[in-house]
N, C-alpha and C positions, 0 to 999 in steps of 0.2 A: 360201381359202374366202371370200364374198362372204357377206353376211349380207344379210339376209329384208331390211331397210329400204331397202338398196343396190338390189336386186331392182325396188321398188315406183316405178311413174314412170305418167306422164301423170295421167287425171283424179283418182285418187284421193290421189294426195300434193298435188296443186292443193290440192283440197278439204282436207285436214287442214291445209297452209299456212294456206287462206284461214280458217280455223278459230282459230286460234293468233294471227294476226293483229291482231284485234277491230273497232272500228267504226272507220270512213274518216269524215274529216274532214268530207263533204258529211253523213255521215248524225248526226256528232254537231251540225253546224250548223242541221239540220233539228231536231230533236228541241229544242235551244236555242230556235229560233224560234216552235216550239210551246207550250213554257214559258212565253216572255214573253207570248204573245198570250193564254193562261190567264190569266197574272197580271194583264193590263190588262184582262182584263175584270169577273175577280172584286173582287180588292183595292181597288177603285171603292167595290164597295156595301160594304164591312163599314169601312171606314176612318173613318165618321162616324157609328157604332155608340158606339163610346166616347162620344161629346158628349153623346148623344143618352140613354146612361142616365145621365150625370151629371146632366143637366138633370131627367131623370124624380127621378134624386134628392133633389135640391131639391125641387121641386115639393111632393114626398112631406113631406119635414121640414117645409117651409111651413104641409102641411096638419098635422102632428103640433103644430108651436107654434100653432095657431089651434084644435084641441081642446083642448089643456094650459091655454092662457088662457084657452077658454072655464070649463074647472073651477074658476081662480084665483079668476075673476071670481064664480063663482057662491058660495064661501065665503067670501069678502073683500069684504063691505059693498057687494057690485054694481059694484066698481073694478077693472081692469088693474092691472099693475106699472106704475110712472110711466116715463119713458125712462131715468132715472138708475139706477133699478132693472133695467129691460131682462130679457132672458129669463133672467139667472142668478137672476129672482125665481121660477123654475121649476122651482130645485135647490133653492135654498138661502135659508130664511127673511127675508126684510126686514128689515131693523133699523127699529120702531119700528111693527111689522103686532100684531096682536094674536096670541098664541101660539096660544089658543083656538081663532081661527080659521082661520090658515092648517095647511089638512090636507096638504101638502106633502112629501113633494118630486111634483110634477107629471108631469115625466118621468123616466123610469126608467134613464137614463142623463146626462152632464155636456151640457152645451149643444155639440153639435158646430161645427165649422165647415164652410161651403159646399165642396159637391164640388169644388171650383177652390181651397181652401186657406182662405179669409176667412171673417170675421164676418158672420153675417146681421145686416142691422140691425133696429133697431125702433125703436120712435118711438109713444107715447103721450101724450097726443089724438093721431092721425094726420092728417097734412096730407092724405090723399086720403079716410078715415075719422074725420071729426071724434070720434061720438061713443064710438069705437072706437080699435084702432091700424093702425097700416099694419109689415108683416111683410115683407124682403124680402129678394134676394141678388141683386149686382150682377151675375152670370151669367159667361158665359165670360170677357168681357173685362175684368172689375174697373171699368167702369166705370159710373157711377149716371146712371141719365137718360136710357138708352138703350134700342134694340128687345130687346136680349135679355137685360132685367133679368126676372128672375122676383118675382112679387109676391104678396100675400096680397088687392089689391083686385082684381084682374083682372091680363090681360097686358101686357107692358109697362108702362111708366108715364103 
């Protein structure tokens, strides 16, 4: 006795073969090539996304320490913290500020550091804001004096 599958031949056992089979190597090479030509084209614009809100980041905090010290200033004899003092006069009382006066803590959080890891500096008298300070974060590259430091007097330095 011969059974029903023994039976079945030409197009239709093709067809279930070709079924069982799955994709042929040109068709998985295509489908690869399609991939990467997606991925070169997207992966372009979102990959300088990251920088781009670090830096809005900073910006941001810059603009947070130049309201906080504008408040310092305004209960504190018409003065900034001095550069010794620096933004942790933001958190945490002065040694030798009138208790009185300082209505403190300024921000409502510990003095962070820049999106890239580092201290923002400051610097009171400011060498680019004499009668003020200069507020700033060395930017991507950590280093001071260059086009992509972020600043509290404008951009760059």
């Amino acid at each position: 006795m011969t059974h029903l599958a023994d039976r079945r031949s030409g197009p239709a056992l093709r067809r279930r073969a070709a079924a069982i089979e799955g994709f042929t190597l040109v068709e998985l090479l295509l489908v690869i090539i399609i991939i990467g030509t997606l991925a070169a084209i997207v992966v372009p614009r979102f990959v300088g996304r990251g920088e781009d809100a670090r830096v809005a980041a900073a910006q941001q905090q810059l603009t947070n320490f130049e309201t906080a010290l504008e408040q310092f200033m305004l209960y504190n004899q018409d003065r900034y913290p001095t550069s010794e003092q620096g933004l942790l006069a933001l958190r945490v009382q002065p040694e030798g500020l009138d208790a009185k006066r300082w209505r403190g803590p300024y921000l409502s959080k510990d003095v962070p550091l820049d999106p890239w890891g580092r201290p923002y500096g400051y610097e009171c008298p400011g060498s680019h804001n004499p009668k003020g300070f200069d507020c700033w974060s060395t930017g991507p590259d950590g280093i001071s004096g260059n086009e992509d430091d972020l600043t509290s007097w404008g951009s760059g330095s």
